[in-house]
Structure formats: C-alpha cells, structure tokens
N, C-alpha and C positions, 0 to 999 in steps of 0.2 A: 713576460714570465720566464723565469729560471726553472731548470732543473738542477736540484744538490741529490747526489747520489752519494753514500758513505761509502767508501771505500770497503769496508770489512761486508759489507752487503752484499757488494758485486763482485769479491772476489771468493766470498764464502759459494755464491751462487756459481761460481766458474768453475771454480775448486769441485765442486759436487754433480758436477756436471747440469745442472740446470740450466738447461741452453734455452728452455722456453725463457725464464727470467731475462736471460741475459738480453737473446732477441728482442725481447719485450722493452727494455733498459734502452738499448741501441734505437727501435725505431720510433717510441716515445720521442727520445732526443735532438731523431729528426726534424720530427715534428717542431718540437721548440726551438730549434735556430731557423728552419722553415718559416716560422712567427715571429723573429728577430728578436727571439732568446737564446740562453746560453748554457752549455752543458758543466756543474763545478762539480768535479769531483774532490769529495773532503776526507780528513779521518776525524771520527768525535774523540774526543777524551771527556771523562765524569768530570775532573775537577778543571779543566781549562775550557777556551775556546775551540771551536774546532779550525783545524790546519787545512787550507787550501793543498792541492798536492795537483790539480790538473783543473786548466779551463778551455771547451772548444765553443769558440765563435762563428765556425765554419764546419759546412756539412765536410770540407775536404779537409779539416784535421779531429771529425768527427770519426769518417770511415779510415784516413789514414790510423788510429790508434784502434780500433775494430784493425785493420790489417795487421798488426804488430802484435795484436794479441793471437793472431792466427785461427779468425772468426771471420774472414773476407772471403 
C-alpha cells in the first residue's frame, strides 16, 4: 500500500500551523514504508493528471525531508 498525500493539503496544514495534521501525515507514512510502501507526494489539477513532485521509499529520506522542513 501507498500513501498519495496532495501537496496543497500538507502544506495548507503546515502553513497554518497544524502540527497535529502534519505529525499525523509523517507517522502514518512511517508506517507505510515500514510495510514496504511508499510515501508520493502529488499536486492535482481539475482538468489534467496529477503531477508527482516527491517519492520516499525509505524511512531515511522520509525523516530526512521532515528534517529540511525544520519538523525534526
């Protein structure tokens, strides 16, 4: 199993400070590469496909972008 997280989601929720969200976002995803899935961060658009923009297959470039977001 994957997680697709949309871009405008998690950073609407960052943005605003919802930090339960985002933690919530973060150890979910653990979970799912813990399970030998994958975290795909997308953007949707209405009239096309949605755009890949970020994929983490490891828990260490899962908390490495948690560190770079300055949430570590």
């Amino acid at each position: 199993m994957n997680l697709i997280i949309s871009f405008d989601v998690f950073f609407d929720a960052l943005t605003m400070g919802q930090m339960n969200i985002v933690e919530g976002i973060f150890g979910f995803g653990e979970q799912i590469i813990d399970d030998g899935g994958k975290i795909i961060i997308q953007r949707e658009y209405t009239n096309s496909s949605p755009e890949v923009l970020a994929e983490f297959k490891s828990l260490e470039a899962l908390r490495d972008w948690k560190k770079r977001l300055n949430l570590a």
